[in-house]
C-alpha positions as CSV (number, residue, x, y, z in Angstrom):
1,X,58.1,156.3,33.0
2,X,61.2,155.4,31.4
3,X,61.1,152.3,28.7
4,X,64.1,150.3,30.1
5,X,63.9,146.8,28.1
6,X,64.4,144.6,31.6
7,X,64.1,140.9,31.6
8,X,61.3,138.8,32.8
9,X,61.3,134.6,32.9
10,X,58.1,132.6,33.8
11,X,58.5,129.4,35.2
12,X,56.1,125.6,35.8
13,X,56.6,125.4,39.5
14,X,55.5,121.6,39.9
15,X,54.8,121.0,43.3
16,X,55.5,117.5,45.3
17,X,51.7,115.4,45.6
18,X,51.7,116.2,49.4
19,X,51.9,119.9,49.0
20,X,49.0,122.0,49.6
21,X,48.9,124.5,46.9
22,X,48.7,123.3,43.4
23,X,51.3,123.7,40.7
24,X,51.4,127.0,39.1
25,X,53.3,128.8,36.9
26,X,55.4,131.9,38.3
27,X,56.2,135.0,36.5
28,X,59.2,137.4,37.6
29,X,60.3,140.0,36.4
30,X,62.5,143.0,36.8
31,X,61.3,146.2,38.1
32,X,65.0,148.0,37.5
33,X,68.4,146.4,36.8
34,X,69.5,145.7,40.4
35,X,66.5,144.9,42.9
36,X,65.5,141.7,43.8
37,X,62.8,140.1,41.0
38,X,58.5,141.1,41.4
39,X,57.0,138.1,41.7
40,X,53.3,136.0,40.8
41,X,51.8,132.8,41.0
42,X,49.9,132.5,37.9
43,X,46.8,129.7,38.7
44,X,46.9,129.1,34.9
45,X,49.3,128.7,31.9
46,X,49.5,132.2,30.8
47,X,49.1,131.5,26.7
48,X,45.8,131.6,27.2
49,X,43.4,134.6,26.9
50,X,40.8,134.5,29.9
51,X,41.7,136.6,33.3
52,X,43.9,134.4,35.4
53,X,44.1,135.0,39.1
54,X,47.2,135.4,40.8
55,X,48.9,135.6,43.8
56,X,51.6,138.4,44.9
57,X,54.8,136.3,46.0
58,X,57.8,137.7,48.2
59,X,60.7,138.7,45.7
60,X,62.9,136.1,44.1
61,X,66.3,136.2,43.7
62,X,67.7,137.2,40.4
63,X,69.1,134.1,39.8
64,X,66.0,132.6,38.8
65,X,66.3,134.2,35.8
66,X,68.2,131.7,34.7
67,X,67.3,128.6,37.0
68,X,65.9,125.4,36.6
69,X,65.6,122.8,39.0
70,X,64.9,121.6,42.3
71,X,63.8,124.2,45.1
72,X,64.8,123.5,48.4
73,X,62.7,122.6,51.9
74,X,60.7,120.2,49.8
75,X,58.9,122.7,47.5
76,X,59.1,121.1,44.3
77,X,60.9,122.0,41.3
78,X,61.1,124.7,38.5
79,X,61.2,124.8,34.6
80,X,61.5,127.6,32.6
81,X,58.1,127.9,30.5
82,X,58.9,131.3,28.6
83,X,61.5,134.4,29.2
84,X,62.5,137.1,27.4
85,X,62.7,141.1,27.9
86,X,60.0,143.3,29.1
87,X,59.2,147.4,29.0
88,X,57.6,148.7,31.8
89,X,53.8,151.0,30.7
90,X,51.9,151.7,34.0
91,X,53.3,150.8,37.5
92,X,51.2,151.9,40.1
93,X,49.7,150.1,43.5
94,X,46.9,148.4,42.0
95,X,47.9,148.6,38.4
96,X,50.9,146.8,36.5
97,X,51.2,147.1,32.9
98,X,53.6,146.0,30.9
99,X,54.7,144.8,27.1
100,X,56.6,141.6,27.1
101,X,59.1,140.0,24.2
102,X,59.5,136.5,25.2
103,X,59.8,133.2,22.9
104,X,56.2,132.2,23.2
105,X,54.8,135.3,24.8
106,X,54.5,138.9,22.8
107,X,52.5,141.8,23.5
108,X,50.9,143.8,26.2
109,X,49.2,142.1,29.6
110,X,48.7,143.8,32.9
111,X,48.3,142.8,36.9
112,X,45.1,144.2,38.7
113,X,44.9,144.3,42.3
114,X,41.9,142.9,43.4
115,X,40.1,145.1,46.3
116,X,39.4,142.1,48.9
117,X,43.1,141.0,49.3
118,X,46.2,142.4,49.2
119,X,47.8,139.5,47.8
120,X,45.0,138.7,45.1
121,X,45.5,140.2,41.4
122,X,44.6,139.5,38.2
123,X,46.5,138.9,35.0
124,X,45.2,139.7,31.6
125,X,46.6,139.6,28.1
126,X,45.2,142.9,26.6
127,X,46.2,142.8,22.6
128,X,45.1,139.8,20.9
């Protein structure tokens, strides 16, 4: 696999009271340098170093990379957390690994696929 330095951004999505999910945090991030941006709902601020579940989103425009603000239909609004460039290591259909360079996170983390739902993955920080 290539190492193309792509970029990735993760943002607080803070929900309004009445929604029914709970805020999260989202990570996107470039797969190449022109399709739309891989997305995940992280259920926990990702500085930490415990497995956090996620959940596979639709892609997100690439203008999230650089937005902040409110998200239409009512769906809250979004603040960037971290962002930076990231080097794709593994990409597979169960398996993403990959080393990011942001301004608060640095190093290696991956996404596992959980076997009882398609949309239900993990993400771990894998160098201390």
């Amino acid at each position: 696999m290539a190492s193309e330095e792509l970029s990735f951004v993760i943002l607080f999505h803070e929900l309004p009271a009445e929604h029914p999910r709970d805020s999260h945090w989202d990570l996107l991030f470039e797969i190449d340098s022109i399709s739309k941006l891989k997305t995940f709902a992280l259920a926990l601020q990702p500085d930490t170093a415990q497995i956090i579940p996620a959940v596979v989103l639709p892609d997100h425009r690439r203008d999230y990379l650089l937005y902040e603000g409110p998200i239409s239909n009512n769906r809250g609004s979004v603040k960037q957390w971290d962002r930076g460039s990231c080097q794709w290591v593994l990409q597979s259909e169960k398996l993403l690994k990959f080393q990011l360079f942001g301004t608060r996170l640095r190093g290696t983390f991956q996404l596992v696929k959980e076997m009882e739902s398609a949309a239900a993955w993990s993400f771990t920080r894998l160098d201390p």
